[in-house]
N, C-alpha and C positions, 0 to 999 in steps of 0.2 A: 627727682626733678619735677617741677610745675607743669602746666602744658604751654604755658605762656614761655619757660626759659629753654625747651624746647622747642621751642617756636622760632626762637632769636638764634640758638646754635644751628638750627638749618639754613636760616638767613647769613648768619656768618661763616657757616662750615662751606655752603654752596647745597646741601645733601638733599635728596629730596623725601616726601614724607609721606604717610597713610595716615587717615585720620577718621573717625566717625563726626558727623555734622548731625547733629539734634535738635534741630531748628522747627519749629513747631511750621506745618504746610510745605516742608521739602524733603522730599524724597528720602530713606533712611541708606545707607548702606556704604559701603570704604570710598571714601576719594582720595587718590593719587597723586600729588603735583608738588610743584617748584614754588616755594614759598621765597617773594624778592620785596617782601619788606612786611615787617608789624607796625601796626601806628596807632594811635589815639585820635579818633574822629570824630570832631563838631558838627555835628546835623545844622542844619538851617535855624531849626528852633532852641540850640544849645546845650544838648543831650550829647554827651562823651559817649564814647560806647569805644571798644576796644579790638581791632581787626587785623586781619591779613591778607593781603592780597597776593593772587597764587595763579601760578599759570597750570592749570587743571589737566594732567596728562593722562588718568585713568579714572575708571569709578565710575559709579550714579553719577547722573545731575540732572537738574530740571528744565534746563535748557540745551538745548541743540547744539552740538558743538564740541567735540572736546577731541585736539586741546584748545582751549582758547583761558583767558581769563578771568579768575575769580573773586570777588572780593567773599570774608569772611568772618562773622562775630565771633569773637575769641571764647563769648561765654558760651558758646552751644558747639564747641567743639570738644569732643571727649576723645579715649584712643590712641594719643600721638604718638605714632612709632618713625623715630628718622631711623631710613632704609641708607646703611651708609654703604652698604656693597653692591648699591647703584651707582656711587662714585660721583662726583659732582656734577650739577646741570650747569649749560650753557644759561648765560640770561636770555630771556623769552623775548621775541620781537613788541616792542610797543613799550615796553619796559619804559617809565622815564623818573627818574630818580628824584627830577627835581619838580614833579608836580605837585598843584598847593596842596592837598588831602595828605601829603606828608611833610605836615607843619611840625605835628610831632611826634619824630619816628623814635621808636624803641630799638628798630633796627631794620636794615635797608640793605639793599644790593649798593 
């Protein structure tokens, strides 16, 4: 399986995930969290890039805070393990399904 169609079976399964983030200036090492949509995003200047946004429950990260929420480029994500004997997550507060950055989702809570 891809890491992208694993991506989408976490989002549809509810399961939460481990994943390496390889993003060139962020911090290397496992993050944790509840992935509640994949989508295709238009930058301002009209560069697609491909993402997911995650309510970040464990792991590195470069900002203060966790859990809170993550957005994520799908290309610098390596690793993906769904942790299914964690059992399904609740949806994360702030959660909102129908904002515009998911014009066009691959897959969503």
């Amino acid at each position: 399986m891809t890491k992208l169609e694993l991506l989408i079976e976490s989002v549809e399964k509810r399961l939460p995930i481990s994943f390496q983030y390889n993003k060139r200036g962020k911090i290397e090492g496992v993050r944790t969290g509840n992935v509640h949509a994949v989508f295709i995003f238009t930058s301002k200047a009209g560069v697609q890039s491909t993402k997911a946004d995650m309510y970040q429950t464990e792991g590195v990260s470069d900002t203060a805070g966790i859990p809170d929420w993550r957005p994520f480029n799908i290309e610098d994500i390596t690793d993906v393990k769904i942790l299914e004997e964690a059992g399904q997550f609740e949806v994360a507060d702030g959660y909102n399904p129908n904002c515009d950055k998911y014009d066009k989702p691959l897959a969503k809570i």
